[in-house]
C-alpha positions in Angstrom: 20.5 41.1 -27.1 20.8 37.7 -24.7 21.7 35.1 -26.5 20.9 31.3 -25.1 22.1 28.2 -25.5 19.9 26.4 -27.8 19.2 23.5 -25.3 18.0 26.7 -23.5 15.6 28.1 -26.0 14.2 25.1 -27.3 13.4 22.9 -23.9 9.9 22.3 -23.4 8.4 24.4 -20.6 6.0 21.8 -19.9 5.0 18.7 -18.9 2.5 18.4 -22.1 5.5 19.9 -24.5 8.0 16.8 -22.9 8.4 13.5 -25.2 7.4 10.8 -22.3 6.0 7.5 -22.8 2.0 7.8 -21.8 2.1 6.4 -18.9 4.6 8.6 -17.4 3.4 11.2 -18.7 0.3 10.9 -17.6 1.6 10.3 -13.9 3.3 13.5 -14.1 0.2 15.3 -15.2 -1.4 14.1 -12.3 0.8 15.3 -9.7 0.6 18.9 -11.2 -3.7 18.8 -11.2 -3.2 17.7 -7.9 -0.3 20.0 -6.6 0.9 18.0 -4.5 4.5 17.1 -5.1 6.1 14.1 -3.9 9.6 13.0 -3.5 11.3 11.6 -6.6 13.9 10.5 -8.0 14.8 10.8 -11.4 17.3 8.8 -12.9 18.7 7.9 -16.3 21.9 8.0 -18.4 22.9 11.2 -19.5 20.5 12.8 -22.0 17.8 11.1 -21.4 15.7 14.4 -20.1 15.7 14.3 -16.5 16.5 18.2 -15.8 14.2 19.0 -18.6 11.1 17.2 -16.7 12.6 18.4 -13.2 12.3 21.7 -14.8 9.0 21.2 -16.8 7.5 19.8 -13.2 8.6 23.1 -11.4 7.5 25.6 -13.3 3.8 24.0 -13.9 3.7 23.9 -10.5 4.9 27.5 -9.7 1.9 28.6 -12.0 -0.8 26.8 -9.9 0.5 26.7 -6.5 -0.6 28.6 -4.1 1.9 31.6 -2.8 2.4 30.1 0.9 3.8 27.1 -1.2 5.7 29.5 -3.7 8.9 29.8 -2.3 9.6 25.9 -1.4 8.7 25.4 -5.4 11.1 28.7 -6.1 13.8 27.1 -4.2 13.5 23.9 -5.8 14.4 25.6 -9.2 16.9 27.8 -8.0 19.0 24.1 -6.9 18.2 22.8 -10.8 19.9 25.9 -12.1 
């Protein structure tokens, strides 16, 4: 049996599951409808969630790209490991 960190196994898998103000939220919604990601950069003190959205982004992504696009997006989670 694997056992995970619980940070791990409780952090949210998506962009809807994330604790964001609205507005934010909402502007990261929109880049995942639209699938097109842009650059960013995330910044904050530590434990503020900026892997966890990095993450969240990602992975909704991954599920609606297209597979031409797939491994750019695969590589960009591979670096967040």
């Amino acid at each position: 049996m694997t056992e995970f960190l619980w940070v791990e196994k409780y952090r949210p898998k998506t962009i809807a599951e994330t604790i964001l103000p609205s507005h934010i939220k909402a502007t990261f919604e929109q880049i995942v409808n639209g699938g097109e990601l842009h650059n960013m950069l995330l910044t904050g003190t530590a434990g503020v969630g900026k892997t966890t959205v990095a993450k969240a982004l990602c992975l909704s992504l991954i599920h609606i790209s297209e597979p031409t696009r797939q491994a750019e997006i695969s590589y960009a989670v591979f670096c967040l490991k």
